[in-house]
Kinemage of the C-alpha trace (Angstrom):
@kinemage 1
@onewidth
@group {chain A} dominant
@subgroup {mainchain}
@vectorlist {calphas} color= white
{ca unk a 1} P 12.694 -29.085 -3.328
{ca unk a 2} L 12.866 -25.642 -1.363
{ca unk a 3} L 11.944 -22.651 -2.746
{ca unk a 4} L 14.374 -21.764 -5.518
{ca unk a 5} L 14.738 -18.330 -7.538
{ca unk a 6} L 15.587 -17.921 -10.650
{ca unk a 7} L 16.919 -15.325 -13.096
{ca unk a 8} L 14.350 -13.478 -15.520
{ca unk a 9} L 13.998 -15.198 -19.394
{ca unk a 10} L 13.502 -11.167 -20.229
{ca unk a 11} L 16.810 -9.701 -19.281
{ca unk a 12} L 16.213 -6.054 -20.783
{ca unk a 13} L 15.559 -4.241 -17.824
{ca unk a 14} L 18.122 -2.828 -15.719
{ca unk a 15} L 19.164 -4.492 -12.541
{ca unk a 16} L 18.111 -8.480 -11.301
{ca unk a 17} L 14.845 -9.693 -11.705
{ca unk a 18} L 14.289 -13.269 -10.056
{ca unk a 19} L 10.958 -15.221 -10.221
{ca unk a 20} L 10.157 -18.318 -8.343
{ca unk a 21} L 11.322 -21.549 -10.140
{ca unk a 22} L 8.814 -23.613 -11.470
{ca unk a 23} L 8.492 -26.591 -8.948
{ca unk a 24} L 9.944 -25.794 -6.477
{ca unk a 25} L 8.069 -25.475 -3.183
{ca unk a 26} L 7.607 -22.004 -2.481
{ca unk a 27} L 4.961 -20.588 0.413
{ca unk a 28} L 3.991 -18.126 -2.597
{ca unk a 29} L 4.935 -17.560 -6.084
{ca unk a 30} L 7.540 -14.453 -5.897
{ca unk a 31} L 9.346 -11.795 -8.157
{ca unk a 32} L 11.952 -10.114 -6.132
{ca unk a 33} L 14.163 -7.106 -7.701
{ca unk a 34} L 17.439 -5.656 -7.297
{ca unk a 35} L 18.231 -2.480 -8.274
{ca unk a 36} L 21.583 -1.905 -10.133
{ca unk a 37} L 22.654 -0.019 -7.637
{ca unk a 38} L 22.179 -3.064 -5.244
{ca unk a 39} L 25.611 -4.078 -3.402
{ca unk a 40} L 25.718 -7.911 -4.077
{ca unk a 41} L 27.885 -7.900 -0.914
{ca unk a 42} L 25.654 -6.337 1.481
{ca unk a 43} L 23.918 -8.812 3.670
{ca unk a 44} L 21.543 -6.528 5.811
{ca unk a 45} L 19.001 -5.907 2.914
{ca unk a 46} L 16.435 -3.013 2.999
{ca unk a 47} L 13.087 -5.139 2.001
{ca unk a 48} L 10.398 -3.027 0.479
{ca unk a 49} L 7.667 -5.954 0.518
{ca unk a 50} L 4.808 -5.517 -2.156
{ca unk a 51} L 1.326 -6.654 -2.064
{ca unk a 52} L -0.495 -6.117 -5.354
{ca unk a 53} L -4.477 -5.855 -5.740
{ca unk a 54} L -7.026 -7.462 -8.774
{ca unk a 55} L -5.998 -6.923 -12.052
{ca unk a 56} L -2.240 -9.458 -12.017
{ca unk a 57} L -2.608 -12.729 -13.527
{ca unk a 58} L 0.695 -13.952 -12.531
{ca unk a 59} L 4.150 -13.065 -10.373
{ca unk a 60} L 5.533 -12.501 -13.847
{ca unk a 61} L 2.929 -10.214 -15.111
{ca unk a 62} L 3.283 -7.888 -11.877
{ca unk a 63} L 6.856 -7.095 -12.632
{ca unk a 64} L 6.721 -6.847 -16.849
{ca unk a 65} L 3.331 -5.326 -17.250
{ca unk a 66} L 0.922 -4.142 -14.435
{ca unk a 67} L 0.293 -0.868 -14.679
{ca unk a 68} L 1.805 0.033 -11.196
{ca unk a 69} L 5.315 -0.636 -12.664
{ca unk a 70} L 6.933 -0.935 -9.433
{ca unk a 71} L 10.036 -2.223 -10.630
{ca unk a 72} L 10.103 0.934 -12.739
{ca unk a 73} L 9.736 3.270 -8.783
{ca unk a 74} L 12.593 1.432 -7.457
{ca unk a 75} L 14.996 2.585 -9.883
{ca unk a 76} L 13.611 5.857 -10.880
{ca unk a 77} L 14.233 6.356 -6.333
{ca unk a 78} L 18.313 5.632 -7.056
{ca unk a 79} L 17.756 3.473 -3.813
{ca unk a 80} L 19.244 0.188 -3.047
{ca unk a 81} L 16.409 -1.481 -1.572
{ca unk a 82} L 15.137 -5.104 -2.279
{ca unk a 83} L 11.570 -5.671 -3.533
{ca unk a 84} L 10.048 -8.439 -3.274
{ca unk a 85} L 6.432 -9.031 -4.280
{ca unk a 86} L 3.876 -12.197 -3.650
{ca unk a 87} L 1.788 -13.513 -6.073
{ca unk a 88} L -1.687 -13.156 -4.291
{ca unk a 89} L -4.031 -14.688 -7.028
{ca unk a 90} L -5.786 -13.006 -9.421
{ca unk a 91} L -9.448 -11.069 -9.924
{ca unk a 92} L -10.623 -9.618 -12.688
{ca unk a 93} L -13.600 -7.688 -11.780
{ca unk a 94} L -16.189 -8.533 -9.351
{ca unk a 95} L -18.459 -10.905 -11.241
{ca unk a 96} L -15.076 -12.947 -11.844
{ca unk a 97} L -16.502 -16.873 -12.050
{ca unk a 98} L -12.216 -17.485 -11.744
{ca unk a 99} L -11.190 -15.229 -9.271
{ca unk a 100} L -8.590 -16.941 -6.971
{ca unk a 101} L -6.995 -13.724 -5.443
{ca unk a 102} L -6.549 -14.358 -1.400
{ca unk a 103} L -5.056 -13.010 1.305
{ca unk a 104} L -6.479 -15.123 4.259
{ca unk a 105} L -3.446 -16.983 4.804
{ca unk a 106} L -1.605 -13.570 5.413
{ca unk a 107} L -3.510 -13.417 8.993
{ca unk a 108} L -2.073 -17.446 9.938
{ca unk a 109} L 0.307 -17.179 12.928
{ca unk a 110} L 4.174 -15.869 11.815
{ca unk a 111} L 3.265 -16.116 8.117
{ca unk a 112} L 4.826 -12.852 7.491
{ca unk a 113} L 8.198 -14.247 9.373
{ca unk a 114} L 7.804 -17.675 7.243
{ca unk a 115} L 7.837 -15.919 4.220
{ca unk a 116} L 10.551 -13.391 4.765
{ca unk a 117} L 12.521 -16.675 5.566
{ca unk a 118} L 11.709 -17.993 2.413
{ca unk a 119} L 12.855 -15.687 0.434
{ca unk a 120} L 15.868 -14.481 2.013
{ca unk a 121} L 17.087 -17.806 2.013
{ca unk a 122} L 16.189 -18.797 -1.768
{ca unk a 123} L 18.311 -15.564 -2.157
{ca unk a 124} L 21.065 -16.157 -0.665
{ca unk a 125} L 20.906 -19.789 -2.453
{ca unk a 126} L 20.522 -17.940 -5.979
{ca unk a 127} L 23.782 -15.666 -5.052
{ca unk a 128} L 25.745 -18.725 -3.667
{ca unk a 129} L 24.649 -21.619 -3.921
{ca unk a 130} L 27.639 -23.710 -2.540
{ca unk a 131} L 27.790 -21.480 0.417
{ca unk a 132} L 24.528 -18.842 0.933
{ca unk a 133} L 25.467 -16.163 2.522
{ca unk a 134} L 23.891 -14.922 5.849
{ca unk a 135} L 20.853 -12.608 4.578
{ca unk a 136} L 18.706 -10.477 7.008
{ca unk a 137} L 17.031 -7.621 6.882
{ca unk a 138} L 17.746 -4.211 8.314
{ca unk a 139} L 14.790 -1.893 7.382
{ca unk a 140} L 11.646 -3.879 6.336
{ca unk a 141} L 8.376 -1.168 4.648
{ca unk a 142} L 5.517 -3.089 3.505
{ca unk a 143} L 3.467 -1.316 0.692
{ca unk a 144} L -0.041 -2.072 -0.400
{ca unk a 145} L -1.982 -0.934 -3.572
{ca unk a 146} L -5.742 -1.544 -4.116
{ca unk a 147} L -7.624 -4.641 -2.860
{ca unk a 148} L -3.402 -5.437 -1.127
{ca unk a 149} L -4.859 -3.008 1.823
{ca unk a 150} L -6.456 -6.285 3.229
{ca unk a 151} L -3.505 -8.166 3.211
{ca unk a 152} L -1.444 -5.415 4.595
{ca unk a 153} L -3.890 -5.426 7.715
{ca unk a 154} L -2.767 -8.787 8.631
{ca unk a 155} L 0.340 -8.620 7.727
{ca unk a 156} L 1.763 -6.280 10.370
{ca unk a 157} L 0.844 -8.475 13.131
{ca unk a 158} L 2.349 -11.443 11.390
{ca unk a 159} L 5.651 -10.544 11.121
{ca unk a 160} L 7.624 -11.931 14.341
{ca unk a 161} L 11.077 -11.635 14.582
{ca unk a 162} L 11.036 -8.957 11.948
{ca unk a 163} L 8.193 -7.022 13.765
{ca unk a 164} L 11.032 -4.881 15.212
{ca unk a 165} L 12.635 -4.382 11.586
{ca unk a 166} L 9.470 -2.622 10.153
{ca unk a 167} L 9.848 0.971 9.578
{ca unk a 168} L 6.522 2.339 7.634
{ca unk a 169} L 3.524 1.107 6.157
{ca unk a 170} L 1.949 2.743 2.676
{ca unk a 171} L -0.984 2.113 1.268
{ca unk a 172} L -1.964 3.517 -2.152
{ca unk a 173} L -6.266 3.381 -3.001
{ca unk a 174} L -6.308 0.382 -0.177
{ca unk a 175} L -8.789 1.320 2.033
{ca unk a 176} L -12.196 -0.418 1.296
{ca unk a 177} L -13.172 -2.076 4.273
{ca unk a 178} L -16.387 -0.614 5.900
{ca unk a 179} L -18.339 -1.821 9.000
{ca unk a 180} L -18.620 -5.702 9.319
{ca unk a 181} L -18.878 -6.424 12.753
{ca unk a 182} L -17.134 -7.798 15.079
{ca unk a 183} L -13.831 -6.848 12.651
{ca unk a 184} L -13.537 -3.329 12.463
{ca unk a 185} L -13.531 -1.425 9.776
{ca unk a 186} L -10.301 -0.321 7.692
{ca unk a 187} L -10.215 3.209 9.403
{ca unk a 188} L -11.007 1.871 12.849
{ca unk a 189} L -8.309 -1.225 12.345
{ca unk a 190} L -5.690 1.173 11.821
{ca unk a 191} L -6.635 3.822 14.305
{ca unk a 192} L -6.005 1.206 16.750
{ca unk a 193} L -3.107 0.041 15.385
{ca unk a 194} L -1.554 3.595 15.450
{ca unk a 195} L -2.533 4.216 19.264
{ca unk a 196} L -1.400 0.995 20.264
{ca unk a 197} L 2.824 -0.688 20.832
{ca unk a 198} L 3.354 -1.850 17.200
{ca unk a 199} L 2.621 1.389 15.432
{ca unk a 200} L 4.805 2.013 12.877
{ca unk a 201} L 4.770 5.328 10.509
{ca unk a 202} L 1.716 4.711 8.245
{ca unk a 203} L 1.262 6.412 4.713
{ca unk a 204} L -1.688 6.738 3.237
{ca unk a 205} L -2.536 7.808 0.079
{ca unk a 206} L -6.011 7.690 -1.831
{ca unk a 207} L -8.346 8.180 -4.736
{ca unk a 208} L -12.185 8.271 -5.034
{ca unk a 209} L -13.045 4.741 -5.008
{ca unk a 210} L -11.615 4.512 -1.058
{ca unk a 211} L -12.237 8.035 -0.118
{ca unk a 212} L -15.205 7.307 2.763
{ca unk a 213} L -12.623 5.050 5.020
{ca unk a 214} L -9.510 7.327 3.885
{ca unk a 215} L -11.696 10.728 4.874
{ca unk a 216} L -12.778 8.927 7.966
{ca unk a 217} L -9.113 7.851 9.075
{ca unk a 218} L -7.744 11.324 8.073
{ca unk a 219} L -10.174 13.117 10.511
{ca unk a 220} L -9.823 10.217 13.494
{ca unk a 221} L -6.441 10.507 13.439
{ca unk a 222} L -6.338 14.402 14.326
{ca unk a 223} L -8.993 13.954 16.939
{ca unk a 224} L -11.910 15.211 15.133
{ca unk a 225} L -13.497 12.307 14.696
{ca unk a 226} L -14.927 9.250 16.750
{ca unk a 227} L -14.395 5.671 15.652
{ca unk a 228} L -18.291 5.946 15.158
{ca unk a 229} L -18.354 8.582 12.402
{ca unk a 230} L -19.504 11.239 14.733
{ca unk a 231} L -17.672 14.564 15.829
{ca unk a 232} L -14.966 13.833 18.199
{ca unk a 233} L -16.163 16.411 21.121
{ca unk a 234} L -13.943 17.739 22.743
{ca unk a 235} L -11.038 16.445 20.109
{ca unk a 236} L -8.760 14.290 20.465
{ca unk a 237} L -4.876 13.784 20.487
{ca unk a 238} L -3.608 14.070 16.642
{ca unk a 239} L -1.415 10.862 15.650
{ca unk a 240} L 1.767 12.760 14.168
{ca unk a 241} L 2.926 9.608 12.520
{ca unk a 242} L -0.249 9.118 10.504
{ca unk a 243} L -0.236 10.784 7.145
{ca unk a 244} L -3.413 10.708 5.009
{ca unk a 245} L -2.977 12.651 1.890
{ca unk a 246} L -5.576 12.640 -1.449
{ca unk a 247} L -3.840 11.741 -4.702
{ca unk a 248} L -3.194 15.112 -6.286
{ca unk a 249} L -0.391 15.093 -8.606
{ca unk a 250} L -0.996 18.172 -11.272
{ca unk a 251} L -3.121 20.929 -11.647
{ca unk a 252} L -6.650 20.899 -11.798
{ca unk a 253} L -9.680 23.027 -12.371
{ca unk a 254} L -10.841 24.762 -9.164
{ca unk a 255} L -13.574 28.191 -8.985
{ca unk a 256} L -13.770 28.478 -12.756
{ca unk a 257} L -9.909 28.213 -13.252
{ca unk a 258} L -6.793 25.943 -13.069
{ca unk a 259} L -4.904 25.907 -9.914
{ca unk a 260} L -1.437 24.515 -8.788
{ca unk a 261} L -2.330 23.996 -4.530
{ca unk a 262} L 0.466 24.577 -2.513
{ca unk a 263} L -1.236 23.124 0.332
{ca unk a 264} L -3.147 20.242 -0.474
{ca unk a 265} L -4.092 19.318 3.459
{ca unk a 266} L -5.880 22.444 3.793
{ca unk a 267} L -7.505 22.763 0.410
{ca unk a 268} L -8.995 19.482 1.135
{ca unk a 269} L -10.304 20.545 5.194
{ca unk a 270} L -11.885 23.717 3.280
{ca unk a 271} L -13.720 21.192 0.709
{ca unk a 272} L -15.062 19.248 3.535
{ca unk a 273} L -16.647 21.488 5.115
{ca unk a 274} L -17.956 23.089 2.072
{ca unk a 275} L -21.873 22.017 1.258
{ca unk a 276} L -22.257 20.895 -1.958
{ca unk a 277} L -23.247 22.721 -4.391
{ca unk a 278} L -26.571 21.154 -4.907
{ca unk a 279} L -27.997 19.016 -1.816
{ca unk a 280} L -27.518 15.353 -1.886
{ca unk a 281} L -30.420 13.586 -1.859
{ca unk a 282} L -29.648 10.625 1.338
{ca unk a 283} L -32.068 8.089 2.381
{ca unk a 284} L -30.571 8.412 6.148
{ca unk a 285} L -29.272 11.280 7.913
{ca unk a 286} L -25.454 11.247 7.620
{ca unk a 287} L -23.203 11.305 10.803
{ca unk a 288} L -19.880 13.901 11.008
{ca unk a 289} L -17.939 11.775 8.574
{ca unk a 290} L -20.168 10.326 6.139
{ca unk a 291} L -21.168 14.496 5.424
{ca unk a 292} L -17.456 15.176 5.271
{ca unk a 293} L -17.038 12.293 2.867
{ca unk a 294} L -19.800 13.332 0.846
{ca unk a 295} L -18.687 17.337 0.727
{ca unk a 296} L -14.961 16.290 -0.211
{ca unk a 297} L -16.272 13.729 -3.290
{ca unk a 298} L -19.169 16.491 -4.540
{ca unk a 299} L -16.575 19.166 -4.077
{ca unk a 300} L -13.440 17.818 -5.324
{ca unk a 301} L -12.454 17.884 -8.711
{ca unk a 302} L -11.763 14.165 -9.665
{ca unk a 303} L -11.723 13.644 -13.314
{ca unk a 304} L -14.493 11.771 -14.384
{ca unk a 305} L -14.231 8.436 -16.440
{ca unk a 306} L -10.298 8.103 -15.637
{ca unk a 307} L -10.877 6.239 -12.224
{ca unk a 308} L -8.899 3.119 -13.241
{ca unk a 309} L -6.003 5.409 -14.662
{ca unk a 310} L -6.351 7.319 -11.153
{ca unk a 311} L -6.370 4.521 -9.614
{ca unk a 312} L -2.688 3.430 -10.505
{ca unk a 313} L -1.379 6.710 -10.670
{ca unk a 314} L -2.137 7.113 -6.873
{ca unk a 315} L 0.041 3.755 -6.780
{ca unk a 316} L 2.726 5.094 -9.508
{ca unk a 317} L 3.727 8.032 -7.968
{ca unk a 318} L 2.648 7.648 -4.056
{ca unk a 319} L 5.535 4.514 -4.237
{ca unk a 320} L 7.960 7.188 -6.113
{ca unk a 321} L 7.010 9.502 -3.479
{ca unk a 322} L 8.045 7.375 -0.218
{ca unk a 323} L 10.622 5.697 -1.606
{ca unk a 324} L 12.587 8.994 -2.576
{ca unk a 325} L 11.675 10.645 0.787
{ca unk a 326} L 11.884 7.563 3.087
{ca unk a 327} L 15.185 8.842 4.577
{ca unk a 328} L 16.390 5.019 6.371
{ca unk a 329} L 16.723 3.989 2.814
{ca unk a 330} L 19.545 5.012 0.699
């Protein structure tokens, strides 16, 4: 049997909400979502692709319960975009005996292109099935939260015939990857992905448990930095379409007194270069960007024992973010 969707048990949120069918043969169990404000008719589909870190236990669970509610960023954006979402496996900490979450298969040859066939074609089967209409896609963003930064890596150089329908990459808390030679880490990976013919617009938004490779990104991609941690001398050329910003969404105590920044970007260059206030004992000398790393996590006021919460609220509201100020979706 090819893969089939089908409709939601739990029919009590607004718009469509089709799971894989149980038994049919589907590359990877899926929840895909349209919006209310979908148009049924339209068959040039704006595909907001989702890849979900530890923490789900099942396609169904992403969608009705994970705290990312991204179901819940789609409509709150009043746009008419398509999500669909992979189940990846599940993880539930890192002593997890159980833990089946993968994303290897995401760097296999046209996977991303296999899959997007999939499902546009179990779609169209779901809306017609005595004659499917012609489904494609005419904007394609892939978004990442968490351990999903992984897959995301090899998923932009999987995508084949839709490699030209890509239009931006986010990432929410995704970057984690440090140094394992030869693969490079997260920061250099998509350095060179920026500077090289498949760079797409590339969002970035992060917390404090991926703030080394996010700090080191930020400052490579406006030429201040070398792919080796150390200061980029003279600098280099800034990558306009590379936007690394810290998760900062309300006020928070700064010099003895809550603030509102205006400027986030420069608040957190200032706090960088700041020493901290007390010196950090390091068993090694630290290079340009593991000492601007270091200033920005003594420095910055992160609110301490709400990590996980942080952690999807830099996913909550970065999605809300792009997907209201994306301006190719409507």
């Amino acid at each position: 049997m090819p893969c089939e969707l089908e409709q939601d048990s739990v029919k009590t949120f607004p718009g469509l909400t089709l799971f894989s069918k149980p038994g049919s043969n589907c590359i990877k169990r899926t929840g895909v979502y349209l919006p209310e404000k979908h148009v049924d008719t339209k068959n040039a589909l704006d595909v907001v692709l989702w890849l979900h870190g530890w923490y789900v236990t099942s396609h169904k669970q992403l969608f009705h319960s994970d705290e990312a509610r991204v179901r819940q960023q789609v409509v709150s954006s009043s746009k008419d975009v398509v999500l669909v979402a992979p189940f990846l496996g599940k993880k539930l900490g890192k002593n997890d005996l159980h833990a089946d979450y993968d994303v290897s298969d995401l760097n296999t040859a046209k996977w991303g292109e296999l899959y997007l066939n999939e499902v546009l074609k179990a779609l169209a089967r779901f809306q017609n099935p005595s004659s499917p209409p012609n489904l494609d896609i005419k904007s394609l963003v892939i978004a990442c939260h968490s351990g999903g930064g992984e897959g995301m890596r090899y998923l932009v150089g999987t995508l084949g015939k839709y490699q030209g329908k890509l239009k931006e990459c986010w990432g929410f808390d995704c970057l984690y990857r440090t140094n394992t030679t030869p693969v490079p880490d997260d920061a250099t990976f998509w350095y060179q992905w920026m500077s090289g013919k498949d760079a797409r617009p590339l969002y970035i938004v992060y917390g404090p448990s991926t703030l080394p490779q996010s700090v080191k990104l930020d400052l490579m991609g406006r030429g201040k930095a070398t792919p080796q941690g150390d200061k980029a001398d003279p600098p280099g050329t800034k990558i306009t379409d590379l936007h690394v910003t810290i998760g900062h969404y309300e006020a928070f105590p700064f010099a003895g007194q809550m603030v509102k920044v205006d400027n986030i970007d420069a608040t957190v260059d200032e706090l960088m270069t700041r020493p901290p206030p007390k010196p950090i004992q390091s068993k090694k000398a630290m290079n340009f960007v593991e000492q601007a790393a270091t200033n920005l996590r003594t420095n910055f006021a992160f609110v301490e024992g709400e990590t996980m919460e942080m952690h999807y609220l830099t996913a909550k509201v970065g999605f809300l973010s792009r997907l209201r100020n994306a301006g190719f979706l409507v």
